[in-house]
C-alpha positions in Angstrom: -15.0 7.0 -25.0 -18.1 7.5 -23.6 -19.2 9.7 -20.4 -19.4 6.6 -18.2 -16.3 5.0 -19.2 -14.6 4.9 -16.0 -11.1 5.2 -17.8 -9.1 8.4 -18.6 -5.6 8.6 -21.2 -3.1 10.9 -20.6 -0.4 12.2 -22.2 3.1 13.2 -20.2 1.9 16.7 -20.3 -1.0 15.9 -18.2 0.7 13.5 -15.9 3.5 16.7 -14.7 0.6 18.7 -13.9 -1.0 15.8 -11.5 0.1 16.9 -7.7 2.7 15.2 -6.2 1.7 11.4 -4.2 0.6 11.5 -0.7 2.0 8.9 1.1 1.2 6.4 3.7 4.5 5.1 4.5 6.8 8.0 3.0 8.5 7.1 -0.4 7.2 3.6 -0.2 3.6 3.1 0.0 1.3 6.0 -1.7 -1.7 7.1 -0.4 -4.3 6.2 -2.8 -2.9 3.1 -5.1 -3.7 -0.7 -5.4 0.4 -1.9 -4.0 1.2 -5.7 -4.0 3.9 -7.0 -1.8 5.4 -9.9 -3.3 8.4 -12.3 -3.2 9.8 -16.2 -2.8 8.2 -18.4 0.2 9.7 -17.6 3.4 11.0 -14.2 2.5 9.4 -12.3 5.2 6.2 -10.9 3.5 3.8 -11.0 5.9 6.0 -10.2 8.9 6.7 -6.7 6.8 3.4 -6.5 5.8 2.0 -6.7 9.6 4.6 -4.4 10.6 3.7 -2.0 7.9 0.1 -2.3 8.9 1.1 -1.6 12.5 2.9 1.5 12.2 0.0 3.0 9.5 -2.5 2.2 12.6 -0.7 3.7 15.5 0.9 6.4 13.6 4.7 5.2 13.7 7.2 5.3 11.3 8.0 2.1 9.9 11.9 1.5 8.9 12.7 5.1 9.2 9.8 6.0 7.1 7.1 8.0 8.8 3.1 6.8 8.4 0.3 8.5 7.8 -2.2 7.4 10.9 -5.4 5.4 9.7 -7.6 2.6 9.7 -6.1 -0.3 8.5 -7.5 -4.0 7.4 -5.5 -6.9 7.2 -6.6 -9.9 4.7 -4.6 -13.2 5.0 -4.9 -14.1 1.3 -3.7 -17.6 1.9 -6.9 -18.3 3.8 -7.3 -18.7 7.9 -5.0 -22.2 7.7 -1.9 -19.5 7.4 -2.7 -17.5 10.3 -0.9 -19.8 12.8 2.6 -20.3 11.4 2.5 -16.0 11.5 
């Protein structure tokens, strides 16, 4: 791999030594990752995603969990159309 590849392996000995997550919501959403929330129509998703997105911005814990306080930016995926029905 080149210098500018923006990829890195590792092996298992390389992952232990990586620190330990930080976490935005405590043992479910870490700190710096890419997370999907996903499941059937009319399971609920985007009422836990707008609660999770509440308690990261006012500091809260969500479900028990505590949040790490920050900025937070909601996109409705499903376009402006499914902002009413929320």
């Amino acid at each position: 791999m080149g210098d500018n590849d923006k990829f890195q392996l590792y092996d298992c000995v390389d992952i232990e030594k990586r620190p330990a997550p930080e976490w935005l919501v405590d043992n479910i959403l870490p700190e710096t990752s890419l997370s999907v929330l996903y499941g059937a129509p009319g399971t609920g998703k985007s009422f836990a995603a707008l609660g999770i997105s509440a308690s990261i911005a006012l500091g809260l814990p969500w479900m028990g969990h505590k949040c790490k306080p920050g900025p937070v930016v909601y996109v409705m995926a499903e376009g402006f159309s499914g902002l009413k029905p929320r």
